[in-house]
TORDREN-289634 format. One record per residue (C-alpha): residue number from 1; y, x, z; residue in three letters; chain. Coordinates in steps of 0.02 Angstrom, whole numbers. Layout:
+-----+--------+--------+--------+------+-----+
! seq !      v !      u !      w ! type ! mol !
+-----+--------+--------+--------+------+-----+
! NUM !      Y !      X !      Z !  ALA !   A !
...
+-----+--------+--------+--------+------+-----+
***
This chain:
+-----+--------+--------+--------+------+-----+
! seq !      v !      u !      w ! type ! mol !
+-----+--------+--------+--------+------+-----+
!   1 !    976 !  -1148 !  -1650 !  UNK !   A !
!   2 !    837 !  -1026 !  -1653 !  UNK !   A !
!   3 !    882 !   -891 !  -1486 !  UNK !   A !
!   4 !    885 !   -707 !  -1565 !  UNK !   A !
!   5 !    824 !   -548 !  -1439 !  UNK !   A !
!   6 !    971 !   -459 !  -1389 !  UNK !   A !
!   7 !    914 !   -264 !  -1388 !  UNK !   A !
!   8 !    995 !   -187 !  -1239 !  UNK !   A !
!   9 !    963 !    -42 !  -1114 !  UNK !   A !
!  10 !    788 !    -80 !  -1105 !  UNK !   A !
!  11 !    776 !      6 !   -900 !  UNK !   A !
!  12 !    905 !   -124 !   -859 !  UNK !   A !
!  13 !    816 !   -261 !   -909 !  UNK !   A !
!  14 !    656 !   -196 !   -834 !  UNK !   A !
!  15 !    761 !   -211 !   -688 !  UNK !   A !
!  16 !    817 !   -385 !   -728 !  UNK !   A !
!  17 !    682 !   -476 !   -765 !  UNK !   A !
!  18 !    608 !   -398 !   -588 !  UNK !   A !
!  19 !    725 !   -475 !   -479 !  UNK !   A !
!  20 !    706 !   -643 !   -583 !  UNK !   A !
!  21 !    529 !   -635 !   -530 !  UNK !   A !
!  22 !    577 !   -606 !   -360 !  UNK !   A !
!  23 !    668 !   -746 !   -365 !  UNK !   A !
!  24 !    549 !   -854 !   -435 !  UNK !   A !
!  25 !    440 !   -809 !   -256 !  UNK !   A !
!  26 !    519 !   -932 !   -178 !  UNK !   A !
!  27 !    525 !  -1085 !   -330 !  UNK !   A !
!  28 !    338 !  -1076 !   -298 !  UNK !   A !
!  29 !    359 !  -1160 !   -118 !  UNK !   A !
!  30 !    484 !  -1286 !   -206 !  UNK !   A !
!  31 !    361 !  -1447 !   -263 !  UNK !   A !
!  32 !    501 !  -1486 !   -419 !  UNK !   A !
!  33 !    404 !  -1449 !   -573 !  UNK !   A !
!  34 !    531 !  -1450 !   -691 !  UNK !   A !
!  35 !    639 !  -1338 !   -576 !  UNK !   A !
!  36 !    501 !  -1198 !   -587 !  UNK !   A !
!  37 !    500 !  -1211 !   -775 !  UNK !   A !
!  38 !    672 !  -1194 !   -789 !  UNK !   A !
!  39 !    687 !  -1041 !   -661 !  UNK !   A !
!  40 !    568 !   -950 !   -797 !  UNK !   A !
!  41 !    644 !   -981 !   -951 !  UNK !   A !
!  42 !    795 !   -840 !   -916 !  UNK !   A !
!  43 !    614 !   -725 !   -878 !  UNK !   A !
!  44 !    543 !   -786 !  -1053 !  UNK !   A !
!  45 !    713 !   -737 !  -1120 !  UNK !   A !
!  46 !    709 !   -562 !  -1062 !  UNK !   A !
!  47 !    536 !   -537 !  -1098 !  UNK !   A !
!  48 !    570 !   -559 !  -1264 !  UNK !   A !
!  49 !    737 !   -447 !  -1252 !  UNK !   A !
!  50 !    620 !   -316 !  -1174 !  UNK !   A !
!  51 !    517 !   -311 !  -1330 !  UNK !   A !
!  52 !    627 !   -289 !  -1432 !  UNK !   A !
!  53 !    723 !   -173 !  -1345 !  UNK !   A !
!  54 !    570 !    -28 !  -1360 !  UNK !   A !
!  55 !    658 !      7 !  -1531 !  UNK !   A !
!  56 !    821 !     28 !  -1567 !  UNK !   A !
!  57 !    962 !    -43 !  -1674 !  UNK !   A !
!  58 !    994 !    114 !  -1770 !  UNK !   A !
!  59 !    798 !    109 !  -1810 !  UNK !   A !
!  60 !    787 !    -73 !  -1835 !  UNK !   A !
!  61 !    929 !   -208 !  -1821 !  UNK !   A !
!  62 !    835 !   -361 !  -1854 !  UNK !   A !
!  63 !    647 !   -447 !  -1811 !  UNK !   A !
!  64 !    588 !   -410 !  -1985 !  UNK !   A !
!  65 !    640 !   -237 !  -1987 !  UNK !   A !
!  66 !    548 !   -215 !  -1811 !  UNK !   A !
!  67 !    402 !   -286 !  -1879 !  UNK !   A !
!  68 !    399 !   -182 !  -2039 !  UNK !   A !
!  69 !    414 !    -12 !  -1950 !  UNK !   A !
!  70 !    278 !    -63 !  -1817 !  UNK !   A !
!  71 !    169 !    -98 !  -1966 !  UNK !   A !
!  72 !    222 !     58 !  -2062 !  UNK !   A !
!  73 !    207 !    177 !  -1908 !  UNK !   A !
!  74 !     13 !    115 !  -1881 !  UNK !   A !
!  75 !    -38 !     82 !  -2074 !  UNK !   A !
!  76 !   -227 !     35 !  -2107 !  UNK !   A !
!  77 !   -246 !    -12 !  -1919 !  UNK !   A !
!  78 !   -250 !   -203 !  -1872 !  UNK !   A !
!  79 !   -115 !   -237 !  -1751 !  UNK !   A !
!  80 !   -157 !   -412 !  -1676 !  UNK !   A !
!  81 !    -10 !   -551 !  -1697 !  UNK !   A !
!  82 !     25 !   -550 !  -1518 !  UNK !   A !
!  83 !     88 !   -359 !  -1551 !  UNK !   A !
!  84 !    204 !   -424 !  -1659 !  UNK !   A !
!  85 !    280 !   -548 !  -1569 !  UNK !   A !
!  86 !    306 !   -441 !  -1431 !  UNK !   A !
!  87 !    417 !   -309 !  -1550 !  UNK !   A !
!  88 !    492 !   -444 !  -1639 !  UNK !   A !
!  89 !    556 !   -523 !  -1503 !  UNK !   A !
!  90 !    553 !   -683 !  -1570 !  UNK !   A !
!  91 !    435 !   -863 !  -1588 !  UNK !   A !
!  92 !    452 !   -880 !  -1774 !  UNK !   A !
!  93 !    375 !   -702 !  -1796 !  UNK !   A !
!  94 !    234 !   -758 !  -1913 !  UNK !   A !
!  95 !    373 !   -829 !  -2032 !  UNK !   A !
!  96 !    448 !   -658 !  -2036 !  UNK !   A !
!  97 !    269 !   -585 !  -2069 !  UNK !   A !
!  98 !    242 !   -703 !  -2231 !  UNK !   A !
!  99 !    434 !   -670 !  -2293 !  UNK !   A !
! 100 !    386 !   -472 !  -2296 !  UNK !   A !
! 101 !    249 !   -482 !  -2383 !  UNK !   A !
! 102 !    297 !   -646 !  -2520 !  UNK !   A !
! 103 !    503 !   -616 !  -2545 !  UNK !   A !
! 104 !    484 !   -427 !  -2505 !  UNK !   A !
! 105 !    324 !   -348 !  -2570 !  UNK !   A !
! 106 !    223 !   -277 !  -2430 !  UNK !   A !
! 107 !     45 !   -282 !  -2437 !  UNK !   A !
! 108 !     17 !   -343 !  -2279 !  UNK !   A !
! 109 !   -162 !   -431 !  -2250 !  UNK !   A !
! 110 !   -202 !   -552 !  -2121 !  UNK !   A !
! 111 !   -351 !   -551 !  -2045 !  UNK !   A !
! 112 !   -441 !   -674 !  -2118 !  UNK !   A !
! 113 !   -410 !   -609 !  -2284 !  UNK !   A !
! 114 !   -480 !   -442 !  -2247 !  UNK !   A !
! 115 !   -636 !   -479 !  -2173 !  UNK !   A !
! 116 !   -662 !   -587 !  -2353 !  UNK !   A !
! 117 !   -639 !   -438 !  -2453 !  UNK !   A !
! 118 !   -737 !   -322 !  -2325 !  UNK !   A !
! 119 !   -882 !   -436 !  -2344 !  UNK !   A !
! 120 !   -890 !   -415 !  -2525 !  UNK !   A !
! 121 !   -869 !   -241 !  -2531 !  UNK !   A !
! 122 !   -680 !   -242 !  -2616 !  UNK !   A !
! 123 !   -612 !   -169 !  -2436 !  UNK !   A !
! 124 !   -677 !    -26 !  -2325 !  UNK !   A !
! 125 !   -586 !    -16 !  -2161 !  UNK !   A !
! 126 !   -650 !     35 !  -2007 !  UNK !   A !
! 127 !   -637 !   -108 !  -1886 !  UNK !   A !
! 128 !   -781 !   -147 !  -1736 !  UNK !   A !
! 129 !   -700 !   -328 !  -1739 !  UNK !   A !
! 130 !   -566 !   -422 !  -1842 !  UNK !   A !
! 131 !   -480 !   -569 !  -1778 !  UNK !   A !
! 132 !   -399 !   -707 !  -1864 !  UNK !   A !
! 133 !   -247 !   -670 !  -1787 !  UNK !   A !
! 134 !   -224 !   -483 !  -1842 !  UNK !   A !
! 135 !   -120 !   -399 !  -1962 !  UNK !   A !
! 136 !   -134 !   -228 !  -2074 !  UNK !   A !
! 137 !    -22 !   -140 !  -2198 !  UNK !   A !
! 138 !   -136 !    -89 !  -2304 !  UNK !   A !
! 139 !    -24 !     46 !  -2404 !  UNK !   A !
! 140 !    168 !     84 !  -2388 !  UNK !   A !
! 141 !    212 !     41 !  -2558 !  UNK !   A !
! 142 !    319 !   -123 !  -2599 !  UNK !   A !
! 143 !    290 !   -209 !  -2742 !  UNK !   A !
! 144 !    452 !   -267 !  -2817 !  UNK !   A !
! 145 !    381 !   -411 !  -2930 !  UNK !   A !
! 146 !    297 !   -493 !  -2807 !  UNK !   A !
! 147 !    397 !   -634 !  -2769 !  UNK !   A !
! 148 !    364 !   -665 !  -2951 !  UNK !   A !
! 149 !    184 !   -673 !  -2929 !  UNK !   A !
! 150 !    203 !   -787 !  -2780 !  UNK !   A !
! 151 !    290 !   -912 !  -2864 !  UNK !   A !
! 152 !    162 !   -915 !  -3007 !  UNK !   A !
! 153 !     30 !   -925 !  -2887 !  UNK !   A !
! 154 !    115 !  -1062 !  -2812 !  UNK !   A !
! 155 !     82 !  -1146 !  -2949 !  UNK !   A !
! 156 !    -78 !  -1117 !  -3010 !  UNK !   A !
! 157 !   -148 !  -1182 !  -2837 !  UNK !   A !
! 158 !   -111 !  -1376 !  -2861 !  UNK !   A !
! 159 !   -193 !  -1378 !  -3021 !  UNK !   A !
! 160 !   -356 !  -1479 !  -3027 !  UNK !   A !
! 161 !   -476 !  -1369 !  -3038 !  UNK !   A !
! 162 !   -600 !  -1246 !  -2967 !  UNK !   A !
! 163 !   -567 !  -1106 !  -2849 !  UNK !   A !
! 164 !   -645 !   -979 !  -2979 !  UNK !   A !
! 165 !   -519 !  -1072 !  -3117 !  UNK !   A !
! 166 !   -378 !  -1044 !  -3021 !  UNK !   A !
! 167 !   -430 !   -864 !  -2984 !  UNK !   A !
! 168 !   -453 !   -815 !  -3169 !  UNK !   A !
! 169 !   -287 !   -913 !  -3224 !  UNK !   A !
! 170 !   -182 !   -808 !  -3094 !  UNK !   A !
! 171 !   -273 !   -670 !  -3154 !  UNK !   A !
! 172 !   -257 !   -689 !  -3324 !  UNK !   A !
! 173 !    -58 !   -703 !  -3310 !  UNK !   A !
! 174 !    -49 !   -551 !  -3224 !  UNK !   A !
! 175 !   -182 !   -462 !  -3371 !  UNK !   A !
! 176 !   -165 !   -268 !  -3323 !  UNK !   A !
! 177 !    -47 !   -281 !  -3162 !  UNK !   A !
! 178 !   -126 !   -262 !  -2998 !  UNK !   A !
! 179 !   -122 !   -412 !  -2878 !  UNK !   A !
! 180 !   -157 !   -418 !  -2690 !  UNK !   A !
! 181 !   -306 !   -508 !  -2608 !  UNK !   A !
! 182 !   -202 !   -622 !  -2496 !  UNK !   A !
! 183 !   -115 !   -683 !  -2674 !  UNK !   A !
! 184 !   -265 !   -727 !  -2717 !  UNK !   A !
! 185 !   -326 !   -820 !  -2576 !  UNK !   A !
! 186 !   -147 !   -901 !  -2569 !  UNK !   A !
! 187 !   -216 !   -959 !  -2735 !  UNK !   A !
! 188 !   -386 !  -1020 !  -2687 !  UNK !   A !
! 189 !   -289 !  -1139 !  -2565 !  UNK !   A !
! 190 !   -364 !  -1018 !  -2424 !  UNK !   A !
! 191 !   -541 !  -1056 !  -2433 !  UNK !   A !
! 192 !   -648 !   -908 !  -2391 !  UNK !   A !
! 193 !   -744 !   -932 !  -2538 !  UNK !   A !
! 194 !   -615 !   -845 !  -2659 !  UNK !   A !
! 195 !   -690 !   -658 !  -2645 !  UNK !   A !
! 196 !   -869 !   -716 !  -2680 !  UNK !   A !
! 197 !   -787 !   -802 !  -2816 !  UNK !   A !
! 198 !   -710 !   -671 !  -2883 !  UNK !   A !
! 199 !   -845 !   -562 !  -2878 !  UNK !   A !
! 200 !   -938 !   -691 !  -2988 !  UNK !   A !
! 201 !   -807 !   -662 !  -3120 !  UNK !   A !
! 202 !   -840 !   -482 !  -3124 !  UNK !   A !
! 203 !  -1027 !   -468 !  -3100 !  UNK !   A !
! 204 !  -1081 !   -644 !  -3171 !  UNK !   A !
! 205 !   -945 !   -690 !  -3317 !  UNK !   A !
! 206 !   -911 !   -500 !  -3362 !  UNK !   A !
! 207 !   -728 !   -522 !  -3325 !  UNK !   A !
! 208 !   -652 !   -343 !  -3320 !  UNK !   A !
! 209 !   -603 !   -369 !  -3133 !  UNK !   A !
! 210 !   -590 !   -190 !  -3047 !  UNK !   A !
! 211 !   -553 !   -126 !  -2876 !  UNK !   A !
! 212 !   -540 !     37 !  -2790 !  UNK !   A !
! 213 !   -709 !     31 !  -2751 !  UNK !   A !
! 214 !   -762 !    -47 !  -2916 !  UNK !   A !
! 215 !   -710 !     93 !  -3041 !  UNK !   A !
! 216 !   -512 !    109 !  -3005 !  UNK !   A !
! 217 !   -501 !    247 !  -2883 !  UNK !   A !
! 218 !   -301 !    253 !  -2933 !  UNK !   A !
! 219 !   -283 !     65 !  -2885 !  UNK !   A !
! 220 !   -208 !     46 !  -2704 !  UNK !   A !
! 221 !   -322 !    -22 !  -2579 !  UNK !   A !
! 222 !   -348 !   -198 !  -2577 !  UNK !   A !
! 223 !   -290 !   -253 !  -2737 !  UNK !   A !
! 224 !   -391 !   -316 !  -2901 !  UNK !   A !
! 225 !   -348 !   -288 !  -3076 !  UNK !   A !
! 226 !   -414 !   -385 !  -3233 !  UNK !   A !
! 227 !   -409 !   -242 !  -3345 !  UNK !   A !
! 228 !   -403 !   -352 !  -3516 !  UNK !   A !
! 229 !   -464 !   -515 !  -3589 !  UNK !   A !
! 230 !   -619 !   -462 !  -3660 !  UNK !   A !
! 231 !   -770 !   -537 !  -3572 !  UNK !   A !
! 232 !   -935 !   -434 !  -3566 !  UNK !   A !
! 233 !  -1084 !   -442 !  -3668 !  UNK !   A !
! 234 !  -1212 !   -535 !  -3559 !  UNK !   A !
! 235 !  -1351 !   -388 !  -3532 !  UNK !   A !
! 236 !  -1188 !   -268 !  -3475 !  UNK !   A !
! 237 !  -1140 !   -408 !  -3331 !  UNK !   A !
! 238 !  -1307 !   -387 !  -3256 !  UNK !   A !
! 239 !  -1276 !   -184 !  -3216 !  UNK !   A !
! 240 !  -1272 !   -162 !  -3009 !  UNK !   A !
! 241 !  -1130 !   -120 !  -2922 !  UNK !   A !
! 242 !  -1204 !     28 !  -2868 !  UNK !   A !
! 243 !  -1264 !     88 !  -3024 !  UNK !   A !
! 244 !  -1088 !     56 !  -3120 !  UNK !   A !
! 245 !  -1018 !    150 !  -2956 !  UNK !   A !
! 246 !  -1114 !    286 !  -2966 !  UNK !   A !
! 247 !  -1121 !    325 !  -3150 !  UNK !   A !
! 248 !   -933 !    326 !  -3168 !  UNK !   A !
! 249 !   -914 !    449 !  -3009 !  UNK !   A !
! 250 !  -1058 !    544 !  -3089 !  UNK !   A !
! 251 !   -937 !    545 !  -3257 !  UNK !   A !
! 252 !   -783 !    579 !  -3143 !  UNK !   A !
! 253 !   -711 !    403 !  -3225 !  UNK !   A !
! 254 !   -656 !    487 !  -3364 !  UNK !   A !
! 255 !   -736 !    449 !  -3551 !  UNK !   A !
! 256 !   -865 !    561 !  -3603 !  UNK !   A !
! 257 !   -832 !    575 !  -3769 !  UNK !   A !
! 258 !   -639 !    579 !  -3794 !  UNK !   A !
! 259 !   -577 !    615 !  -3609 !  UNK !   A !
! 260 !   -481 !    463 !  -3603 !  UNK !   A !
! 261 !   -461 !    440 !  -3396 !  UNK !   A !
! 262 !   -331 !    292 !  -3289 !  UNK !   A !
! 263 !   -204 !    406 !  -3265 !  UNK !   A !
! 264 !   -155 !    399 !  -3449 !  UNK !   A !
! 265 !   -149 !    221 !  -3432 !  UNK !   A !
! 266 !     17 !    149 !  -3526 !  UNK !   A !
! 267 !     55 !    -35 !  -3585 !  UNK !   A !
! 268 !     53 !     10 !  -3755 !  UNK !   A !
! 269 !   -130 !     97 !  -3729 !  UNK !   A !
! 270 !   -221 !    -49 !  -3622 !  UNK !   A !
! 271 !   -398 !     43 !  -3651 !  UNK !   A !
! 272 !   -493 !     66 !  -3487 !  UNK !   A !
! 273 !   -666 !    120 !  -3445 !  UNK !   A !
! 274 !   -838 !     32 !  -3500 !  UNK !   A !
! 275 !  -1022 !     76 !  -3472 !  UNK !   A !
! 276 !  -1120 !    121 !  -3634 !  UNK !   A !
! 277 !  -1304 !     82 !  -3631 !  UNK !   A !
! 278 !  -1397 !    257 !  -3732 !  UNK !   A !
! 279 !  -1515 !    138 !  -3768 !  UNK !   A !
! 280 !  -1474 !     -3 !  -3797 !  UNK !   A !
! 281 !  -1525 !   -139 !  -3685 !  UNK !   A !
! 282 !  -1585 !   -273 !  -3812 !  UNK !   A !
! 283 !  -1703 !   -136 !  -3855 !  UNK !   A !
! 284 !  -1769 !   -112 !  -3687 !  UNK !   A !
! 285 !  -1634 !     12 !  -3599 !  UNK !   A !
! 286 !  -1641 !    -18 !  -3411 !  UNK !   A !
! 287 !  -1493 !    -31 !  -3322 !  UNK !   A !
! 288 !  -1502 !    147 !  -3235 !  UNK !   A !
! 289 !  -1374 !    288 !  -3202 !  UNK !   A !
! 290 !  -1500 !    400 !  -3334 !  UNK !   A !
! 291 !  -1464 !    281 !  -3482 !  UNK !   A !
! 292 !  -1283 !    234 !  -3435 !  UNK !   A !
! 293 !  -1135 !    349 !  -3501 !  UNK !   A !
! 294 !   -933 !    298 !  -3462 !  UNK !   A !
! 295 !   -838 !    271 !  -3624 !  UNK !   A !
! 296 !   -660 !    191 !  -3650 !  UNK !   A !
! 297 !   -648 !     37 !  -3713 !  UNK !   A !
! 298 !   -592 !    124 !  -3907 !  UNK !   A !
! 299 !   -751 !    248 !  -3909 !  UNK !   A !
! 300 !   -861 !    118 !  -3837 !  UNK !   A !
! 301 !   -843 !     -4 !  -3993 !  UNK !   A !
! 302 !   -855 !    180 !  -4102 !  UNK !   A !
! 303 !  -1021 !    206 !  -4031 !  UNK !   A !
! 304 !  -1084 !      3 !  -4057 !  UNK !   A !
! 305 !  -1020 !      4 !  -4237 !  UNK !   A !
! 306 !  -1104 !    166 !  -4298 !  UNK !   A !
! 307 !  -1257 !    108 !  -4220 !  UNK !   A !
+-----+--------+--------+--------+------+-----+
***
């Protein structure tokens, strides 16, 4: 049976696990092996009491609910998994990490997963160094259906097919609901390929894929949105990041000719925001921020059909 920390006066066991080190002065002249071992599990024990001990049981009664409100008390920092063992208070504390953020809905982002989204400019978080082992809450928000969406994405992994099939499926299930990055790595079977993949999608295939930093401002960092099923024509896939960037912030991502912005987003109203070529590129419009103008989806097919 798994050993749970026992939060107590956290001076006294200070004091405790001092004397048992003491103690142990003298196991260290003793040649028996397994005696020393055994003389340090009651330390291990208390170390692990001591931990958990720094907050108490009106603030959080169990190792989850430790974890959570060290995560929540230092949001968009990494915290390294060794930090959250110690609070926990407990070996199986990565479990308790992965139940938080599949049964209960935290967008909580290992490591790995973040420096795959950094790299292709879908995350911005300052970080020197991120190691595999760390951990960040990216926003304070849970997400209720997102046990749903693990399930689905559990899935859609074991199908036979490519990373960037598997991507769009998950996607297209979820058409107009944010998802998180690490549910779609979970997807991708965890190979680090699935953000360059997914910007493909966007910037290749013309997949209405957005981010925070792709045209959603309102969408919570870290998570991706296929906006509707409608693929791009092929000249408006090959606009830059930049330029799309910089033309809707120019535009204030709201639609130049009706005022149609995200915030009056609604499920019965899936329009969202498209880049209208004054010239048309067929007939030689560049892709620049001069010859670009943000339209909603309705007044964008207006504007193609009078022409």
């Amino acid at each position: 049976m798994v050993r749970r920390s026992k939060q107590s006066d956290t001076e006294a066991l200070r004091k405790n696990l001092i004397e048992l080190f003491k103690d142990f002065e003298n196991k260290l002249l003793d040649g028996d092996l397994r005696g020393k071992v055994l003389a340090l599990i009651p330390a291990h024990h208390l170390i692990r009491d001591l931990g958990s001990s720094l907050v108490t049981k009106e603030e959080a009664a169990s190792a989850q609910d430790r974890i959570i409100l060290y995560l929540r008390t230092y949001p968009k920092q990494f915290v390294s998994g060794d930090e959250l063992m110690v609070i926990s208070g407990i070996g199986e504390w990565a479990r308790r990490v992965r139940e938080l953020r599949v049964e209960l809905g935290w967008n909580i982002v290992s490591g790995v997963t973040a420096k795959e989204m950094i790299e292709q400019g879908d995350l911005i978080l300052a970080q020197e160094k991120i190691r595999v082992n760390d951990y960040v809450l990216l926003d304070e928000k849970q997400d209720r259906e997102a046990a749903f969406r693990w399930k689905c994405a559990n899935t859609i992994r074991k199908k036979k097919s490519g990373v960037k099939e598997k991507l769009l499926d998950f996607l297209k299930l979820n058409v107009g609901h944010p998802v998180r990055g690490e549910e779609l790595r979970y997807v991708a079977n965890g190979k680090s390929e699935w953000a360059r993949r997914l910007r493909e999608l966007r910037t290749e295939e013309g997949w209405a894929v957005a981010t925070r930093t792709s045209g959603r401002p309102d969408l919570d960092i870290g998570t991706y949105v296929l906006e509707n099923l409608d693929q791009a024509p092929a000249h408006d896939r090959k606009i830059p990041d930049e330029v799309r960037g910089a033309v809707l912030m120019r535009d204030r991502h709201t639609c130049t000719v009706c005022g149609w912005h995200h915030a009056n987003w609604n499920s019965s109203d899936p329009r969202h925001l498209e880049l209208h070529h004054t010239v048309h590129h067929s007939k030689g419009g560049a892709n620049s921020e001069s010859n670009l103008v943000t339209l909603c989806t309705v007044c964008h097919r207006s504007a193609h059909s009078q022409k």
